[in-house]
C-alpha positions as CSV (number, residue, x, y, z in Angstrom):
1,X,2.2,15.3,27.7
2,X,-0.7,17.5,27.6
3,X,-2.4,18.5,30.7
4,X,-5.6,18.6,28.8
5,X,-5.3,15.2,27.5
6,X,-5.2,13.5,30.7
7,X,-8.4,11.4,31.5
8,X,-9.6,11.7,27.7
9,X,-9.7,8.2,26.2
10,X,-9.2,6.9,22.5
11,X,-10.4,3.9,21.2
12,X,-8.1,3.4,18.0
13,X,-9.8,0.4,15.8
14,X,-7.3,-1.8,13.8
15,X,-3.3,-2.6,14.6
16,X,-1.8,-2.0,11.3
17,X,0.4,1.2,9.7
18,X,-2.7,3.5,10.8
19,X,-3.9,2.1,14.1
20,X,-0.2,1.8,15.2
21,X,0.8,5.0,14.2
22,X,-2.1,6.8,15.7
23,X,-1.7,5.1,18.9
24,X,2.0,5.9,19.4
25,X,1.4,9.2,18.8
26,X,-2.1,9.8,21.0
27,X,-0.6,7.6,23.8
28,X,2.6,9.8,23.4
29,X,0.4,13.6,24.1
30,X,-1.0,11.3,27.0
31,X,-4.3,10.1,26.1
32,X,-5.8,7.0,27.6
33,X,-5.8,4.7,23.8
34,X,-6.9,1.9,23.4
35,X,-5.4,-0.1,20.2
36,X,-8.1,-2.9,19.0
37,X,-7.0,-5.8,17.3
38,X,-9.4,-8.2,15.6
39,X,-6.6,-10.8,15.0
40,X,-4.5,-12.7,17.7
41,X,-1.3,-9.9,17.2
42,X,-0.8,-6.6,16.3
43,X,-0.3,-5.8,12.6
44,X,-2.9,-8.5,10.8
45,X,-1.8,-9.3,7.5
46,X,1.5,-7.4,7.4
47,X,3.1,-8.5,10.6
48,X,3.4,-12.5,9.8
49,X,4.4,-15.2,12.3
50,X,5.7,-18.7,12.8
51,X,4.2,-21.5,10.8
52,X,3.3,-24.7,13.2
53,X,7.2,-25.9,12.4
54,X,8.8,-23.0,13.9
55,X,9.5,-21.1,9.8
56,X,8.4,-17.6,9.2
57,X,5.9,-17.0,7.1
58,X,3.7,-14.2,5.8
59,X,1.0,-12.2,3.6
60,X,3.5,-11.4,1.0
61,X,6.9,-9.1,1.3
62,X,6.4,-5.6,1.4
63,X,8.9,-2.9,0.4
64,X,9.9,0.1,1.3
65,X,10.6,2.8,-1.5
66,X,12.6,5.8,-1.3
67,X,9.5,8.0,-0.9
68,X,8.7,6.6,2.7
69,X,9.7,9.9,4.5
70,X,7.3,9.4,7.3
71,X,8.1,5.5,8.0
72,X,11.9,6.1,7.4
73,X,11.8,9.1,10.2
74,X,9.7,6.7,12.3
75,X,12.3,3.8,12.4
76,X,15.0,6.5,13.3
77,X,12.8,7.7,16.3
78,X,12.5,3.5,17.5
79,X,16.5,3.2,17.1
80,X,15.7,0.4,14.9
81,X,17.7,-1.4,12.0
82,X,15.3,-3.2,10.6
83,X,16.1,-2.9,6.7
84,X,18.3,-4.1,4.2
85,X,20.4,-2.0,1.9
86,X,19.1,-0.5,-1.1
87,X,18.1,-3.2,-4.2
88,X,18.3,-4.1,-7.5
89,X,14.9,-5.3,-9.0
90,X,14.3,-7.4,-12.7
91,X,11.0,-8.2,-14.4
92,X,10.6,-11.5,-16.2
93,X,8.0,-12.6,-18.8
94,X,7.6,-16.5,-19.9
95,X,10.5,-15.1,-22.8
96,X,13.1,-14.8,-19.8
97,X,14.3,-11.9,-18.8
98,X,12.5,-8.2,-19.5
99,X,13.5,-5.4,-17.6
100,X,16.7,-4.6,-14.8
101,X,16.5,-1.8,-12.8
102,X,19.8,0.1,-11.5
103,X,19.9,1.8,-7.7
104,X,18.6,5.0,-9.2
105,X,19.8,7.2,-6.9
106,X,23.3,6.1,-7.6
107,X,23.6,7.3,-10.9
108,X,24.2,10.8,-12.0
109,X,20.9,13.1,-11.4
110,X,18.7,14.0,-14.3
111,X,15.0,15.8,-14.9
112,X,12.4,13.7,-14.1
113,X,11.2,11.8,-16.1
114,X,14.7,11.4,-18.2
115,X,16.5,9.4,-15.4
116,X,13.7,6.9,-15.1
117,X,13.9,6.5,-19.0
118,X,17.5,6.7,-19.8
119,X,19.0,4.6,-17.0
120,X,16.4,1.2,-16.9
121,X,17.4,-1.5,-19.2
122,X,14.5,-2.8,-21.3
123,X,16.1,-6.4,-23.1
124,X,13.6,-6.6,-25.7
125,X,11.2,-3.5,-25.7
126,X,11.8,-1.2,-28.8
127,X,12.7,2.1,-28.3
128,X,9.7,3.6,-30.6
129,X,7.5,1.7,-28.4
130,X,9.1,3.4,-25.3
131,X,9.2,6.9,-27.2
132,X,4.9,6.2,-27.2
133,X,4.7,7.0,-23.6
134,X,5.7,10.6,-24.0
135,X,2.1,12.3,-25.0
136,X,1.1,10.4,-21.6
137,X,3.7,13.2,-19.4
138,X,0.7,15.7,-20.2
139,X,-1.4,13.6,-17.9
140,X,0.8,13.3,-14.8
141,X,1.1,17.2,-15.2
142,X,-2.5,17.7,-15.6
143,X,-3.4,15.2,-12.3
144,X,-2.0,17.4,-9.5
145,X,-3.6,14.9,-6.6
146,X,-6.2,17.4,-6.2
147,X,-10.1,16.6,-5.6
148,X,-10.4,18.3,-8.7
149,X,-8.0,16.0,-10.6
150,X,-9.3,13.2,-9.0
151,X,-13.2,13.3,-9.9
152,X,-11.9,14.2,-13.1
153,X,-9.6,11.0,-13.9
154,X,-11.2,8.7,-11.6
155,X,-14.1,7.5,-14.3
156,X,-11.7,7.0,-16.7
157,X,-9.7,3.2,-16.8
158,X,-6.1,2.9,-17.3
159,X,-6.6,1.1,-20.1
160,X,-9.0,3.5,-21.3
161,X,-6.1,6.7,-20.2
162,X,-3.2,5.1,-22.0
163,X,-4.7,4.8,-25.5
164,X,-6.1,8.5,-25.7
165,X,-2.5,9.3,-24.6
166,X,-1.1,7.1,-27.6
167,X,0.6,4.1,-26.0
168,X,1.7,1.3,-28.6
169,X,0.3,-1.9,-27.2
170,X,3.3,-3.2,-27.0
171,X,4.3,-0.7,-23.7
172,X,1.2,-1.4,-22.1
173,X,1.4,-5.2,-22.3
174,X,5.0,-5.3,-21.1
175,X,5.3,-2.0,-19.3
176,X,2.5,-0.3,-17.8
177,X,0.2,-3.3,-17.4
178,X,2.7,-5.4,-15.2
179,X,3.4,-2.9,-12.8
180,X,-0.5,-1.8,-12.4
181,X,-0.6,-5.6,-11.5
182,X,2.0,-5.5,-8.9
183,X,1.3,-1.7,-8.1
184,X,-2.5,-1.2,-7.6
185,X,-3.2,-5.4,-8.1
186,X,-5.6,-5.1,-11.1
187,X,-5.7,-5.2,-14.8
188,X,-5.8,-1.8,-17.0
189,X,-9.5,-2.1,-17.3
190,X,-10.3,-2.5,-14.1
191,X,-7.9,0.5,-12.6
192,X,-9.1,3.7,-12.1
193,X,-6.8,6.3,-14.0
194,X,-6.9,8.7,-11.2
195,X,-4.8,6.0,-8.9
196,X,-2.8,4.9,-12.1
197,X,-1.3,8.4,-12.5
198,X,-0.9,8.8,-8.5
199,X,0.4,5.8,-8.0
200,X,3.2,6.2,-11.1
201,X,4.1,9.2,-10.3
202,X,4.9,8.5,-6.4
203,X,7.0,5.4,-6.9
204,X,8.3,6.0,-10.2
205,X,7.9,9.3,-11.7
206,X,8.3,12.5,-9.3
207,X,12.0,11.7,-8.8
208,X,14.3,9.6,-10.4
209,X,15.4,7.5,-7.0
210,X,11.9,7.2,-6.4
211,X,12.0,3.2,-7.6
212,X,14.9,2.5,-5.2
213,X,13.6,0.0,-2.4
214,X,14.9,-1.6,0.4
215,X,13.2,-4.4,2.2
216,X,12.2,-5.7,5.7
217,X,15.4,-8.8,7.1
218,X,13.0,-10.7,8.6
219,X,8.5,-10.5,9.1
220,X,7.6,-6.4,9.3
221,X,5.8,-8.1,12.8
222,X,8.8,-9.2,14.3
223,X,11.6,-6.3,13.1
224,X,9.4,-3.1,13.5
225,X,6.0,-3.9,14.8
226,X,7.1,-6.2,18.3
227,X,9.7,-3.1,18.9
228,X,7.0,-0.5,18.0
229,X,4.4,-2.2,20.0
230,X,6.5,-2.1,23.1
231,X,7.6,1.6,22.7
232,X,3.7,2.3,22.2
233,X,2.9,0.3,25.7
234,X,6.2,2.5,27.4
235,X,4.4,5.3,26.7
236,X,1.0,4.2,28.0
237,X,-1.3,3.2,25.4
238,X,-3.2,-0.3,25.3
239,X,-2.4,-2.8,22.3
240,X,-5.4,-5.4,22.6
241,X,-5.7,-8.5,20.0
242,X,-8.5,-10.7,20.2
243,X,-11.3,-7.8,19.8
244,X,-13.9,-7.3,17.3
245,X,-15.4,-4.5,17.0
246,X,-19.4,-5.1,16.4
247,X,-21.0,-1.4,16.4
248,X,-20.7,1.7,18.4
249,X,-22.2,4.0,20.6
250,X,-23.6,7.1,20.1
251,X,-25.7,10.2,22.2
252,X,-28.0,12.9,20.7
253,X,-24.8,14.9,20.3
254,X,-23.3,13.4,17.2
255,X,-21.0,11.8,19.1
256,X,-19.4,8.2,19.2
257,X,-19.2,7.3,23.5
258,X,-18.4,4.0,23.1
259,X,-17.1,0.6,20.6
260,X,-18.6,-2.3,21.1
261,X,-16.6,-5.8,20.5
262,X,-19.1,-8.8,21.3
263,X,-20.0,-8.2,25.2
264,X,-17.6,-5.1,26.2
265,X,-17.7,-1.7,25.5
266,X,-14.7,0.5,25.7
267,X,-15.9,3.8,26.8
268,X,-14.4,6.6,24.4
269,X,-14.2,10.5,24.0
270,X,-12.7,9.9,20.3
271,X,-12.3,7.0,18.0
272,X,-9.8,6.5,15.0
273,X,-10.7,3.4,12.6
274,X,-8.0,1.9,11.1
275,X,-8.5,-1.1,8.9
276,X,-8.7,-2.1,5.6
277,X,-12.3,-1.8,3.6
278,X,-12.9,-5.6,4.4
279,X,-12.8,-5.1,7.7
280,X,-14.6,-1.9,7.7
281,X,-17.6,-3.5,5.6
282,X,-17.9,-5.9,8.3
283,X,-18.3,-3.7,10.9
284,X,-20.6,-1.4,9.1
285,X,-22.9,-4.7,8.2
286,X,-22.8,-5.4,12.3
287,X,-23.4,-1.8,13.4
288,X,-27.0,-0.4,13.4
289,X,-25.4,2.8,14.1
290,X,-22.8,3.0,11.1
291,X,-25.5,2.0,9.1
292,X,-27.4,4.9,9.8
293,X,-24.9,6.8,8.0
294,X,-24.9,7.1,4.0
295,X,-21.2,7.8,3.8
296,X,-20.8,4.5,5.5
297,X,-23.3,2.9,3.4
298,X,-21.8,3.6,0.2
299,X,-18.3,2.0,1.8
300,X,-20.3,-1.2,0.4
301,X,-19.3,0.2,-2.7
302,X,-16.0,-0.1,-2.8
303,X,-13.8,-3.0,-3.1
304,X,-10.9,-5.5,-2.6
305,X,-8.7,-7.9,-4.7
306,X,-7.4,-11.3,-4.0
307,X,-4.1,-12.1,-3.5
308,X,-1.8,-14.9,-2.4
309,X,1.3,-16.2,-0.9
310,X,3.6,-18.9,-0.9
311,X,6.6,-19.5,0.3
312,X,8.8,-22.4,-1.1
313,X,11.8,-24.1,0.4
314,X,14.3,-25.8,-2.3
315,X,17.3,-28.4,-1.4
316,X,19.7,-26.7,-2.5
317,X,21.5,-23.0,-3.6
318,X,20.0,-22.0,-6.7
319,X,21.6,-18.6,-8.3
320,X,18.7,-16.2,-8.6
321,X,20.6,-12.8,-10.3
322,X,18.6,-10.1,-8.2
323,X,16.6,-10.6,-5.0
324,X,13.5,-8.5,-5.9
325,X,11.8,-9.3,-9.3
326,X,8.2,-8.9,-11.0
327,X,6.9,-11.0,-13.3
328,X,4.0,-10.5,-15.8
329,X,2.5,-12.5,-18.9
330,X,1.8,-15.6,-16.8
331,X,-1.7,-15.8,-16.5
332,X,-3.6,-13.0,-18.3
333,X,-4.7,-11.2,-15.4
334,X,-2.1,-12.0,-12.3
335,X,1.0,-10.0,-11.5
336,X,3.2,-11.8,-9.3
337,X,6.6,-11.4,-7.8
338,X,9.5,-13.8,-6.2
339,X,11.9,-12.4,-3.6
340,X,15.1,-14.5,-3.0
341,X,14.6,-14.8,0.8
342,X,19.0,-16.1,1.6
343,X,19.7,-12.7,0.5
344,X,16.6,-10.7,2.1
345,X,16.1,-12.1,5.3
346,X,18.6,-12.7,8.0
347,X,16.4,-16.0,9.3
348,X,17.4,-17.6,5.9
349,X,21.1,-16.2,5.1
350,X,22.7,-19.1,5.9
351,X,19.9,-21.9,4.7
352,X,21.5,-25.0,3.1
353,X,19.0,-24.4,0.3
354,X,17.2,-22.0,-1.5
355,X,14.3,-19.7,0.5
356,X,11.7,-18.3,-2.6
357,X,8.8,-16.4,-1.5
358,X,6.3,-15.9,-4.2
359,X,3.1,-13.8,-4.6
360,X,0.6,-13.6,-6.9
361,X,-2.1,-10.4,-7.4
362,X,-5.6,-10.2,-8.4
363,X,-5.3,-14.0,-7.8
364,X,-8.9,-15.0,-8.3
365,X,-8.0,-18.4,-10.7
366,X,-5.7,-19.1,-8.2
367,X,-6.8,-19.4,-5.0
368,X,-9.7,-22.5,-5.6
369,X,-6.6,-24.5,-6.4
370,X,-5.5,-27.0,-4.1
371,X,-1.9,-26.0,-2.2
372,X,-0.5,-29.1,-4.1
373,X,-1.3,-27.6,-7.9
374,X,-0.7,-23.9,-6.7
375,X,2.9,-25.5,-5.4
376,X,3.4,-26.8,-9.0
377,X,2.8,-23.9,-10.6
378,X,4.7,-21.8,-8.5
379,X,7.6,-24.3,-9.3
380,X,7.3,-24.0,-12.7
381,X,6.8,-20.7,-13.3
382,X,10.1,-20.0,-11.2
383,X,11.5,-22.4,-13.5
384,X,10.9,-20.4,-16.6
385,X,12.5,-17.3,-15.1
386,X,15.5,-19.3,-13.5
387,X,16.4,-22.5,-15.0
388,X,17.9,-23.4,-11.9
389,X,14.2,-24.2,-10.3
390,X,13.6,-26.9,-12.9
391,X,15.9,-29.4,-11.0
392,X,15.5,-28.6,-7.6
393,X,13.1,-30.3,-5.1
394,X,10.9,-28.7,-2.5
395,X,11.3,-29.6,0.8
396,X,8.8,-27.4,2.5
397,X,6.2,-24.9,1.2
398,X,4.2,-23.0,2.8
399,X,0.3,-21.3,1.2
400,X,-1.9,-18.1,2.2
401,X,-4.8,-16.9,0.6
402,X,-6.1,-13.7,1.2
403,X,-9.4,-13.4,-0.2
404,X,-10.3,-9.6,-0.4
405,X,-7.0,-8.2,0.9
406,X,-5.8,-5.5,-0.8
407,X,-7.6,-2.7,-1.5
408,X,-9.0,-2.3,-5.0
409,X,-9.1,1.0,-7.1
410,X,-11.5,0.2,-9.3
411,X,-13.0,3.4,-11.6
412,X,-15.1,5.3,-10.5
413,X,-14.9,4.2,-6.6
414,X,-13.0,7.7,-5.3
415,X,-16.8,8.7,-4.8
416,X,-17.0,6.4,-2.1
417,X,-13.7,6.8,-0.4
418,X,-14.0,8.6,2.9
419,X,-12.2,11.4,4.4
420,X,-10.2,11.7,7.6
421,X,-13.1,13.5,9.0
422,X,-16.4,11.6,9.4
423,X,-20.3,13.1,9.9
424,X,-19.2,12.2,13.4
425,X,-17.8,14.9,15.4
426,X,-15.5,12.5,16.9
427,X,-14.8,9.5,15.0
428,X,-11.9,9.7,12.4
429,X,-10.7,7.4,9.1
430,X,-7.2,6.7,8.1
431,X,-6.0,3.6,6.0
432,X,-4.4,3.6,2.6
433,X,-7.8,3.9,1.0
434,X,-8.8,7.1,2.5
435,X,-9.0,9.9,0.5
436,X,-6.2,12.4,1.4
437,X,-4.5,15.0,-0.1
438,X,-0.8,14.2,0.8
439,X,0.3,12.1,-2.0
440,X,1.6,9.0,-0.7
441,X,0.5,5.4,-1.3
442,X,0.5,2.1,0.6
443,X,2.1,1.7,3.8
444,X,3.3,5.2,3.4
445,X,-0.2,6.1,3.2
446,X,-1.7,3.9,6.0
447,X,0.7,5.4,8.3
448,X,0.4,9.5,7.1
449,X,-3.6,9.0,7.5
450,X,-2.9,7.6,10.9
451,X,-0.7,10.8,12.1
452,X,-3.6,12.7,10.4
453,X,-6.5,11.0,11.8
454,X,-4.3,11.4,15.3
455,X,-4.2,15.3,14.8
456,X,-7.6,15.3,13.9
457,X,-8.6,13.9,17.1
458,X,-6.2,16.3,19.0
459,X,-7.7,19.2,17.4
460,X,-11.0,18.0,18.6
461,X,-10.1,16.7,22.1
462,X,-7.6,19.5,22.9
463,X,-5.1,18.6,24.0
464,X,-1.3,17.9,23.1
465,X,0.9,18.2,20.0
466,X,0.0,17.7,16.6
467,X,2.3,14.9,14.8
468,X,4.3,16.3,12.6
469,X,3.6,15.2,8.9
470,X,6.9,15.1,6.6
471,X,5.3,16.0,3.0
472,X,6.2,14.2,0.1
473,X,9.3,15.9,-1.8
474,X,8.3,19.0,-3.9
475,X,8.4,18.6,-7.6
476,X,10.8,19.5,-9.6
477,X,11.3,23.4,-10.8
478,X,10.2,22.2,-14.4
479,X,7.3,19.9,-13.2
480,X,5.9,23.0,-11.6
481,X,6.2,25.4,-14.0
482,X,4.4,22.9,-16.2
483,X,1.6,22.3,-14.0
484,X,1.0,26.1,-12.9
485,X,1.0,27.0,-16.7
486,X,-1.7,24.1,-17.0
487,X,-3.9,25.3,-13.9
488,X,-3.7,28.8,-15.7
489,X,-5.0,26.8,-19.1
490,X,-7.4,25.0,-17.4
491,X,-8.9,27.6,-15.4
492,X,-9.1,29.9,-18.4
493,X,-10.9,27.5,-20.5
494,X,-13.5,27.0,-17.8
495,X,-13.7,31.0,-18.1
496,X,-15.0,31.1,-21.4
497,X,-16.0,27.5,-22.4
498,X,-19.6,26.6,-20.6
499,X,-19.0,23.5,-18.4
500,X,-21.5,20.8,-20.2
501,X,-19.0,17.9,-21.3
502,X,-18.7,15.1,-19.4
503,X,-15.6,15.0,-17.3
C-alpha cells in the first residue's frame, strides 16, 4: 500500500474479467475504488445465478484454455479450486461424429504446428484436404499481432484469407468455419482475418497444448467471482450492483472528476471502463460528454453477435462420450456447442438424469423462436449427435437470449477499437475488444486489459505497484526464425517497392 495512493479514488465501470481485475488490484495499492455494476451482481453475463426453482443457470459455459497464464496465477493467489481436470473435446455434424481431440499436452511434444495436425482425429476429412491448410502457415507467420499486421489483415474476411491461401472447401466447411463459429461467433464472411489468425494461433496454433481446456464445477459467479468479490472488499475496494452509469464529468483540464449513474455522482481522480461494446454504446448515447469525443463516436461502429443458452434437464442417464463438444452444419450460420453438465459441474454429479447445457452463436434465426420450438430443436439436434436424446423426456429447461452479447469482429472494425489509453488524461479502456498488444483473447483478454488499464491508472495517479502482466508464452525457436526472416522480407520490399497497393 502506497502512501501516495491514499485518498485518491477510482471509479472502475463494469464487474466482469476487467472491472474485477482492475479493482483487486487498485484496491490492493490502496486506492479508494469504486466497482460499478449495472446488473443486480457482480460479473453480468458470465457470473450466472439461480433460476426461480432454486437450478443454476447461465449465459453459456465458458472455458478455460491452457494459455490463461494470467487467470490461472489469479486463482492460485485466491487459494481457490474452482476447475475441473483437463478435457477431452469432439465436434459433430448432422453425419455424427467429426473430429476428437486428445489432451494435447499429454502426448509426446512436437513443432508447432505438427502436434496440432498429427495427434487430432479427423473421422471423415481427407487427408489432401487437410494437407490444403499448409500455404495458410505463411500467414500466421506473417501476422505477428502488431498494429502493423493488424491494419493490414483486418480488411481482409476469413473467408476471403483462406482461399488466397488455398484451402479446399471442404477444410473450411468442416474445419475452419466451425470453430470461427464457436471461436469468434460469426461466419467466414463476416470475420475479420486479422482476429481469425490471432485468434487460431492463441488457442490452437502457438503450442501444441494450447487446445487443452478445463472448465468451471459450478457458475464462474459462484466458484471464482463470490470468492474474488470478497477478497476485493478485504482489501478495501467497493463492489456496487444496481448502478448505471449515464455520463461523466469533466473540467477544462481534460480530466474525467466524476461518473454519473441516474442521480449520484461518484467523485473520481481516475476511471477504468470495463464493459462490453453494448454496454459502452449505451453510455456513450447517454453521455453528452463521451459524445464529444470522435474516438467514442466511432465505438458506434463496432458491433456485437447474438447468442443463446439453454439448459435442458432429461429423465434419465444418457451416455454422452465426451463432456465438451462443438457442433457445426446445423443451421448455415450457427455454431453451437453442448456440455454434459453430470460430469462438469459438481451441482449435477449425482442428478438422477441427464444435465445438457447447449449454446448456440451468431443466433439471430434463433432467438424470435418461442422457448417451446427452440426446446425442440435443441432436443433434436442433441438427438442426431447422441441417439440416446431421441428417447428421453425433458423434465425442465431452462432459455437465455442474449441479444448483442458477444463481441463481433467484423472486417474492417480494428479502426474503431480503442486503446487502453483514452484522449482523457484519466479515463482508461480494458475489455476483450480493446486493442492491445499482448496476444491473448477472451476472458484472458478482459482480465490482461484490466491489470493494464490498472497500471495505467497507477502510472498516472502515482502511486503503488504496477500489476504484474504474465506474457503469453514465447514462440517457438522455429516460429521466430520464420517470422524475423519475414520482417527482414517485408521491410526490404517496402525499401525498394513504392507503397501504392492497397493493403
Amino acid at each position: 500500500m502506497s502512501g501516495e495512493s491514499q485518498g485518491k479514488k477510482v471509479v472502475v465501470v463494469g464487474a466482469g474479467w476487467a472491472g474485477l481485475g482492475a479493482t483487486y488490484h487498485l484496491a490492493k495499492q490502496g486506492y479508494d475504488v469504486s466497482l460499478l455494476e449495472a446488473g443486480s451482481y457482480p460479473g453480468g453475463l458470465v457470473a450466472g445465478w439461480k433460476a426461480s426453482g432454486g437450478r443454476s443457470v447461465e449465459a453459456g459455459i465458458h472455458g478455460f484454455w491452457y494459455p490463461y497464464r494470467n487467470i490461472f496465477a489469479l486463482i492460485n493467489e485466491l487459494g481457490i479450486s474452482p476447475f475441473t481436470t483437463w478435457t477431452r473435446s469432439s465436434q459433430y455434424s448432422p453425419v455424427g461424429l467429426e473430429v476428437e481431440s486428445p489432451i494435447f499436452q499429454n502426448l509426446p511434444q512436437l513443432p508447432t504446428p505438427l502436434g496440432t495436425f498429427i495427434y487430432t482425429k479427423f473421422q471423415r476429412l481427407p487427408l489432401s484436404d487437410r494437407l490444403s491448410a499448409l500455404p495458410l502457415l505463411y500467414s500466421l507467420l506473417d501476422f505477428d499481432n502488431s498494429d502493423d499486421a493488424w491494419r493490414r489483415y483486418d480488411y481482409l474476411t476469413a473467408r476471403e484469407l483462406f482461399k488466397t491461401f488455398g484451402v479446399s472447401a471442404r477444410l473450411y466447411k468442416e474445419a475452419f468455419e466451425p470453430m470461427l463459429l464457436v471461436g469468434l461467433f460469426a461466419p467466414g464472411e463476416q470475420c475479420s482475418a486479422a482476429a481469425t489468425l490471432g485468434m487460431l494461433y492463441y488457442f490452437i496454433l502457438a503450442h501444441q497444448p494450447d487446445f487443452d481446456v478445463v472448465w468451471c464445477r459450478g457458475t464462474v459467479g459462484e466458484k471464482i467471482f463470490s470468492p474474488w468479490v470478497e477478497r476485493i472488499e478485504k482489501v478495501g475496494g467497493k463492489v456496487l450492483a444496481n448502478q448505471r452509469v449515464t455520463d461523466v464529468i469533466t473540467n477544462s483540464q481534460n480530466r474525467v472528476t466524476g461518473v454519473v449513474c441516474g442521480d449520484s455522482i461518484f467523485d473520481t481522480d481516475a476511471v477504468i471502463f470495463a464493459v462490453g461494446i453494448t454496454g459502452m454504446k449505451k453510455i456513450i448515447a447517454n453521455s453528452p460528454s463521451l459524445q464529444s469525443r470522435q474516438e467514442f463516436c466511432n465505438v458506434n461502429n463496432l458491433g456485437a453477435i447474438d447468442a443463446l443458452a439453454t439448459r435442458l434437464w432429461f429423465d434419465r442417464k444418457i451416455d454422452v462420450p465426451l463432456p465438451s463438444n462443438a457442433c457445426f452444419g446445423f443451421d448455415n450460420t450457427t455454431g453451437w456447442t453442448f456440455f454434459d453438465l453430470n460430469t462438469l459441474h459438481d451441482e449435477y454429479r449425482h442428478e438422477s438424469g441427464t444435465v445438457i447445457e447447449a449454446d448456440f452463436y451468431h443466433a439471430n434465426q434463433l432467438i424470435p423462436l418461442d422457448n417451446e420450438a427452440i426446446v425442440a430443436k435443441v432436443k433434436k439436434d442433441l438427438a442426431t449427435c447422441v441417439p440416446g436424446f431421441g428417447n428421453a423426456e425433458i423434465i425442465d429447461s431452462s432459455v437465455i437470449r442474449l441479444p448483442q452479447a458477444v463481441t463481433h469482429f467484423a472486417p474492417g472494425s480494428y479502426q474503431h477499437m480503442l486503446p487502453a489509453q483514452t484522449s482523457f488524461e484519466n479515463v482508461f479502456m480494458s475489455g476483450d475488444w480493446i486493442a492491445n498488444r499482448h496476444g491473448s483473447w477472451a476472458q484472458e483478454k478482459a482480465y490482461v486489459t484490466g491489470l493494464e488499464a490498472a497500471n495505467l491508472a497507477v502510472d498516472y495517479l502515482g502511486g503503488g505497484k504496477s500489476a504484474n502482466v504474465l506474457p503469453v508464452e514465447a514462440d517457438e525457436p522455429h516460429i521466430q526464425v520464420g517470422r524475423t526472416i519475414n520482417k527482414t522480407l517485408r521491410q526490404l520490399g517496402k525499401s525498394i517497392l513504392p507503397d501504392v497497393w492497397l493493403p
